[in-house]
ROZAPA-528727 format. One line per field, with one value per residue (C-alpha): residue number from 1; x, y, z; residue in three letters; chain. Coordinates in pm, 1 decimal. Example, Ala and Ser with C-alpha at 12.3 -4.5 7.8 and 13.67 -1.06 7.14 Angstrom:
# ROZAPA-528727
i <- 1/2
xx <- 1230.0/1367.0
yy <- -450.0/-106.0
zz <- 780.0/714.0
aa <- ALA/SER
ch <- A/A
***
This chain:
# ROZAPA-528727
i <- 1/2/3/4/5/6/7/8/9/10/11/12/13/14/15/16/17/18/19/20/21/22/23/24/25/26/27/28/29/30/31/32/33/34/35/36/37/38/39/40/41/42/43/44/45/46/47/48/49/50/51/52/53/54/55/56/57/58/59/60/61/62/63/64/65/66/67/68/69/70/71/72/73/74/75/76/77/78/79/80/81/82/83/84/85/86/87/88/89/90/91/92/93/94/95/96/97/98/99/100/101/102/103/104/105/106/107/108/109/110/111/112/113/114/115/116/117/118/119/120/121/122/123/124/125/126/127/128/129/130/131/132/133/134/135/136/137/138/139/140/141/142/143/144/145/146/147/148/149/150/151/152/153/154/155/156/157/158/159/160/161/162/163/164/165/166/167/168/169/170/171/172/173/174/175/176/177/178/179/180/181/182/183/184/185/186/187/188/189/190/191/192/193/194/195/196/197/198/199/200/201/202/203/204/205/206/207/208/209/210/211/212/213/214/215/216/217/218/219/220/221/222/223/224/225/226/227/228/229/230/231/232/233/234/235/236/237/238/239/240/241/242/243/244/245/246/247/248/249/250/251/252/253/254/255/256/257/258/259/260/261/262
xx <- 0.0/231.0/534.3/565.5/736.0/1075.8/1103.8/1008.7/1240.6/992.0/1094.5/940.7/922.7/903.8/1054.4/1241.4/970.1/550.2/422.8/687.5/928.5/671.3/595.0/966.5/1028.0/693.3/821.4/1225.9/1045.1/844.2/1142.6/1153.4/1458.8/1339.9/1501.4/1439.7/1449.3/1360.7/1484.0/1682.8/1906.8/1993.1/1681.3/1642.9/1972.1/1815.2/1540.5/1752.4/1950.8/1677.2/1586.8/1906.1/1975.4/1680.2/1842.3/1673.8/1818.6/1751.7/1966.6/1893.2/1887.5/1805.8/1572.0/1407.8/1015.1/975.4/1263.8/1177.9/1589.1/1600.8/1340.9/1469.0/1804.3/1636.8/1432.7/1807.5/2021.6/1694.5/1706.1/2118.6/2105.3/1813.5/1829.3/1441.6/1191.4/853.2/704.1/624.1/518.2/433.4/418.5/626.6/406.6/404.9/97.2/-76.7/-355.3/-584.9/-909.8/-933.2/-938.1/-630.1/-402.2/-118.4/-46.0/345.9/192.4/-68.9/206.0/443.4/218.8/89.9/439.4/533.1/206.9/90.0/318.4/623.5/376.2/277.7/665.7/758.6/553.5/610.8/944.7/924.1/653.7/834.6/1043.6/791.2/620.8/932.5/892.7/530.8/472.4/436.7/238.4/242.0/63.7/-26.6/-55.2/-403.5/-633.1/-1003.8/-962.5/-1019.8/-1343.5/-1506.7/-1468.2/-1276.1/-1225.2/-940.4/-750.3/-817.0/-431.8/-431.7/-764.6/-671.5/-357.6/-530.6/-849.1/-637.1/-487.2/-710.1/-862.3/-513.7/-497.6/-821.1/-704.7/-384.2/-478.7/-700.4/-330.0/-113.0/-356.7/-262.7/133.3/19.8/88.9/-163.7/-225.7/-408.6/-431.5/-442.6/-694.4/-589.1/-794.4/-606.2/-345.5/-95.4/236.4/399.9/323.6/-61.7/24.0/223.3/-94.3/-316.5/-65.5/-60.2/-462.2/-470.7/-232.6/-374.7/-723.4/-544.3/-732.5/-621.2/-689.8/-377.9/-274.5/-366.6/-663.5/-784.5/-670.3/-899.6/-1183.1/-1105.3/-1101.9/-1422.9/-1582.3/-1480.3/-1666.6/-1410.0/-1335.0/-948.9/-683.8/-558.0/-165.0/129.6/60.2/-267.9/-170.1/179.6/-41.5/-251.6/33.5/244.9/-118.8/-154.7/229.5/154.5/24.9/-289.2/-377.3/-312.5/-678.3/-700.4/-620.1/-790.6/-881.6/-903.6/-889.9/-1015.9/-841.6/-1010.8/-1178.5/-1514.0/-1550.7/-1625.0/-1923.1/-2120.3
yy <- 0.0/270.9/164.5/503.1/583.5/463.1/798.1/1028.9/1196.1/1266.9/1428.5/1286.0/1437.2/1275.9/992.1/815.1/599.7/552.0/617.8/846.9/546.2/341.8/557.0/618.4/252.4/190.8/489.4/351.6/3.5/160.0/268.1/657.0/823.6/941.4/1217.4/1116.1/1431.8/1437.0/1608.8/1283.6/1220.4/885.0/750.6/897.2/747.6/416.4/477.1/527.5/199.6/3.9/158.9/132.9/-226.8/-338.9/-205.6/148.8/518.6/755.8/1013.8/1109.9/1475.4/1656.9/1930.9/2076.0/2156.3/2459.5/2623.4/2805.1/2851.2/2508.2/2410.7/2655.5/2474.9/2138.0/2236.8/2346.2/2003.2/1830.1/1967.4/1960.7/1585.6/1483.0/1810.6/1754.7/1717.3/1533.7/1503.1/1625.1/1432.5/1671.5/1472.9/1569.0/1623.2/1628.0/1497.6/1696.9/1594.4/1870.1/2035.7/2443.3/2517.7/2286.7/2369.1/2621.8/2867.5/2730.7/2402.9/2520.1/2764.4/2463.5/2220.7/2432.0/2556.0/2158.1/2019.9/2279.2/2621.8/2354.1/2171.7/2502.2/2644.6/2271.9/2352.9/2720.6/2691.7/2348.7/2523.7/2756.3/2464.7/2271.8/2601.3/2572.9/2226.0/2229.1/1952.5/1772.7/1655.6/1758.6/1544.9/1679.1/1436.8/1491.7/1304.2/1226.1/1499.8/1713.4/1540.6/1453.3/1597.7/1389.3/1474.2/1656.6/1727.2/2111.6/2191.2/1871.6/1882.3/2240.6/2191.4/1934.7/2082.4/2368.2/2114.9/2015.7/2347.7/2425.4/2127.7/2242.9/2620.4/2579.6/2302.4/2577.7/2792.6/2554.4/2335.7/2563.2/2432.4/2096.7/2068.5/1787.6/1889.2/1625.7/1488.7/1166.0/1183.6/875.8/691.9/519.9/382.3/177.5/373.7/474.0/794.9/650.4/440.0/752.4/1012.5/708.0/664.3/1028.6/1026.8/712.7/910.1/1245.1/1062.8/884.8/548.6/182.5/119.3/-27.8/110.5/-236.0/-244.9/131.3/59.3/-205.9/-32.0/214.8/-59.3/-168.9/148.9/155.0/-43.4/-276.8/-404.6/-295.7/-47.0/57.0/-31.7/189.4/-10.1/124.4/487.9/446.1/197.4/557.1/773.0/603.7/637.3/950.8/1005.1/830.7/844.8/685.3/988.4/1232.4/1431.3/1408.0/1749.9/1906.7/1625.1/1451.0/1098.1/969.5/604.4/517.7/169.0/364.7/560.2/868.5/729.6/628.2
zz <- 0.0/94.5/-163.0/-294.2/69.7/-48.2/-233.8/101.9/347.7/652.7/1022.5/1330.0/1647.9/1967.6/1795.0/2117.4/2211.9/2176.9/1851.4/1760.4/1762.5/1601.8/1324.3/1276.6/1261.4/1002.1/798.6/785.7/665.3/422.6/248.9/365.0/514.4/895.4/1078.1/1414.0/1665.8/2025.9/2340.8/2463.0/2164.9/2341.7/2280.2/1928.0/1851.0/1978.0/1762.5/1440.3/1561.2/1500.6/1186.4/1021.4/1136.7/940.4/647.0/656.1/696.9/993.1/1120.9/1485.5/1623.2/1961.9/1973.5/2248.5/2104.0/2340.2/2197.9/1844.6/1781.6/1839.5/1575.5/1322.7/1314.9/1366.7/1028.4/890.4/934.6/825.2/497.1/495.8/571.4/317.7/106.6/5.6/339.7/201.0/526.8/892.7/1187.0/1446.8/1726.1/2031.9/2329.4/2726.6/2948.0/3235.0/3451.4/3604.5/3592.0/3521.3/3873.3/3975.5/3689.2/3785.0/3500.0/3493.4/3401.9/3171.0/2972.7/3001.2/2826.7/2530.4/2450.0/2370.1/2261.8/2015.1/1971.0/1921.8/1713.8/1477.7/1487.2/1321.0/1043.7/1014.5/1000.2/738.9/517.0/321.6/184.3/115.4/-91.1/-310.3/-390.0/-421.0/-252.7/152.5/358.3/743.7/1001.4/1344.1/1643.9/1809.9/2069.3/2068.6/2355.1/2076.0/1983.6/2340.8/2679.0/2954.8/3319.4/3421.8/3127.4/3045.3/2931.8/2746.4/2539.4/2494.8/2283.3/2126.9/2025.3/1886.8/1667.7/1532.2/1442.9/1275.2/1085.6/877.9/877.4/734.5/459.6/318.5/298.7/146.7/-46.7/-365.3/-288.7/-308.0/83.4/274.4/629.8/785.8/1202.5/1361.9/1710.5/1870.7/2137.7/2444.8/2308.7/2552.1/2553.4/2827.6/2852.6/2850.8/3144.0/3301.0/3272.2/3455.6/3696.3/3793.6/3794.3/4015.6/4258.0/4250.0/4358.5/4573.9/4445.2/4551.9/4169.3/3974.9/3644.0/3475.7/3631.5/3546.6/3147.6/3160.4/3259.9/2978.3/2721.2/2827.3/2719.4/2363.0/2087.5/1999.1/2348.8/2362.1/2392.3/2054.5/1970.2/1849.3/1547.2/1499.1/1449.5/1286.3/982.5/934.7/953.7/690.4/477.2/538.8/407.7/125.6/-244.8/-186.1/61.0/-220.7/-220.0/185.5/344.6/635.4/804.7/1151.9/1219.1/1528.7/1511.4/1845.7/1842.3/1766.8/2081.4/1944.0/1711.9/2062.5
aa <- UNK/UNK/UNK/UNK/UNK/UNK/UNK/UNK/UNK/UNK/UNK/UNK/UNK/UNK/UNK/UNK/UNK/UNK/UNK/UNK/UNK/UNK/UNK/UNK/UNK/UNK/UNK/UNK/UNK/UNK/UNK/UNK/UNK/UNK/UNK/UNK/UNK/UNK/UNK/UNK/UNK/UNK/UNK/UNK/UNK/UNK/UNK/UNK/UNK/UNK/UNK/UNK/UNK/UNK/UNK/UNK/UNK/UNK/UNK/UNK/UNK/UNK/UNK/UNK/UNK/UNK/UNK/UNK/UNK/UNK/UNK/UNK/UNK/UNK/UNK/UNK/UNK/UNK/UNK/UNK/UNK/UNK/UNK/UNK/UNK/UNK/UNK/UNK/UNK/UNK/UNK/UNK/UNK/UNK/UNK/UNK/UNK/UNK/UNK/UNK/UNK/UNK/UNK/UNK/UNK/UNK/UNK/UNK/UNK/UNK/UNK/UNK/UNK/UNK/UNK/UNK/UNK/UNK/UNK/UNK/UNK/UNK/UNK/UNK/UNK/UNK/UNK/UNK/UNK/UNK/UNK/UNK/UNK/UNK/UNK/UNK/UNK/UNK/UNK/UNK/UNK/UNK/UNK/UNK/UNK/UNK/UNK/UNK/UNK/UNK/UNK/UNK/UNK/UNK/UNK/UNK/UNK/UNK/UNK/UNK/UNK/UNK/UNK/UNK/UNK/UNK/UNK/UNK/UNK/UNK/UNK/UNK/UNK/UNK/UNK/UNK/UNK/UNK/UNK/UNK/UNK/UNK/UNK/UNK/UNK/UNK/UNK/UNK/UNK/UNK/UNK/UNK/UNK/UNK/UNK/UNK/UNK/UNK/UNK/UNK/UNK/UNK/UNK/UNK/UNK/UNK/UNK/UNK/UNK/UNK/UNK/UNK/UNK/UNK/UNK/UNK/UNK/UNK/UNK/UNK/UNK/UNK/UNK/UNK/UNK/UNK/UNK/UNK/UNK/UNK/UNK/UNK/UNK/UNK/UNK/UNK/UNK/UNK/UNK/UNK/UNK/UNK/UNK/UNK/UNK/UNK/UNK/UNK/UNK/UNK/UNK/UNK/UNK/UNK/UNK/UNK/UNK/UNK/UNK/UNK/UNK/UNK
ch <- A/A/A/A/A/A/A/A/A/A/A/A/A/A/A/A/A/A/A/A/A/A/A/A/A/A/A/A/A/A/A/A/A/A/A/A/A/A/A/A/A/A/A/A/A/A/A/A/A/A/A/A/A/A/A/A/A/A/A/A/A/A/A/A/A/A/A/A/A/A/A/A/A/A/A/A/A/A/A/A/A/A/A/A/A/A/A/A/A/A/A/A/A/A/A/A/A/A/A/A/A/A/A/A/A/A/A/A/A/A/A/A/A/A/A/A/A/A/A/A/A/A/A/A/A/A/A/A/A/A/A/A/A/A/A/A/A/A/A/A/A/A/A/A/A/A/A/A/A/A/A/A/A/A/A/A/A/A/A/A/A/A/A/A/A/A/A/A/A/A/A/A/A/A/A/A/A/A/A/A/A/A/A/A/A/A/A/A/A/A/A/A/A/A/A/A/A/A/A/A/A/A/A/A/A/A/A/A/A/A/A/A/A/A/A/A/A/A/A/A/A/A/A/A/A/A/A/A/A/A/A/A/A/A/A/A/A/A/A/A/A/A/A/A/A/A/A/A/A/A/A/A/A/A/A/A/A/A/A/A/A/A
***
């Protein structure tokens, strides 16, 4: 299905681990050269590792998404290293658990600098080369927070909702550059940082509840009966990268097991 990746040079971020690493690992078998950025260049270098030792090509880099200087010269050895970007995952993010009234303006400000302005500066900073070539296609990492309402998660369903509000504005810029600008809204999906955000609800409600016991109570709720997979979303990214996604722009995906259809 997605053959036509083998031509593609596509940045991830957030690509040490969760579905940043899975993606990045889909995309390297697919063929595409990944530039694999994220804050702990350890990991990242892990991630490219993995790539490259099934017979793919990923360069790792460390870039801090709160910092725009950082993502300027992030956006500058990406294009050095590959010379032509195709592709944007946007998906570097940070958790936080709170409702309006409990959420401290540090951690509010903290959050939506990561999970959204790094988000936007990514593609600001990426578009303009993609103008010149006429061609990408950018996709923003979202959350059916965007979609539905869930308990104490104001910050978080914030940056996401914005996302996906963005994702439609700006395909309506660049659809004449022949720039896609799609999202992916993921349901509960088990990573860790999934497991970490329960962990710190559990504690903050001071519940006898174990993680393993609270996921399972989430799967219950959603149509299919389970937790999605890493696999899940990176199978719709490396679509969405794709040829076969050529006239989808503006869009949001919920790939969520059907819990936002109840």
């Amino acid at each position: 299905m997605t053959s036509s990746l083998n031509t593609k040079s596509i940045i991830v971020t957030g690509a040490s681990s969760g579905l940043g690493r899975a993606t990045s690992l889909r995309l390297g078998q697919e063929g595409a050269k990944v530039f694999c950025v994220d804050i702990n260049l350890d990991a990242a270098l892990e991630t490219c590792e993995l790539i490259t030792s099934a017979g793919g090509t990923a360069v790792a880099y460390k870039a801090d998404m709160g910092s725009e200087p950082e993502i300027i010269d992030m956006v500058q050895q990406a294009t050095n290293e590959f010379k032509t970007i195709d592709g944007l995952l946007a998906n570097a993010g940070i958790a936080g658990i709170g409702a309006a009234h409990e959420t401290s303006l540090k951690d509010w400000n903290n959050l939506i600098n990561v999970s959204l302005t790094g988000k936007w500066l990514c593609a600001k900073h990426l578009l303009p080369h993609m103008m010149a070539n006429k061609f990408g296609s950018i996709i923003f990492q979202s959350s059916i927070c965007a979609l539905n309402g869930f308990p104490n998660l104001v910050a978080y369903s914030a940056a996401k909702g914005a996302i996906a509000a963005i994702t439609r504005q700006m395909a309506t810029d660049y659809g004449e550059y022949n720039i896609r600008i799609n999202a992916i809204a993921p349901g509960t999906i088990e990573t860790e940082l999934v497991r970490e955000t329960y962990r710190q609800r559990l504690n903050n409600a001071k519940s006898d509840t174990t993680v393993d016991e609270s996921l399972a109570q989430t799967a219950s709720r959603y149509p299919l009966g389970r937790l999605g997979q890493e696999v899940d979303i990176s199978n719709m990214a490396a679509f969405l990268f794709s040829e076969e996604s050529s006239w989808m722009t503006g869009t949001v995906i919920p790939v969520d097991g059907g819990y936002t259809a109840k």
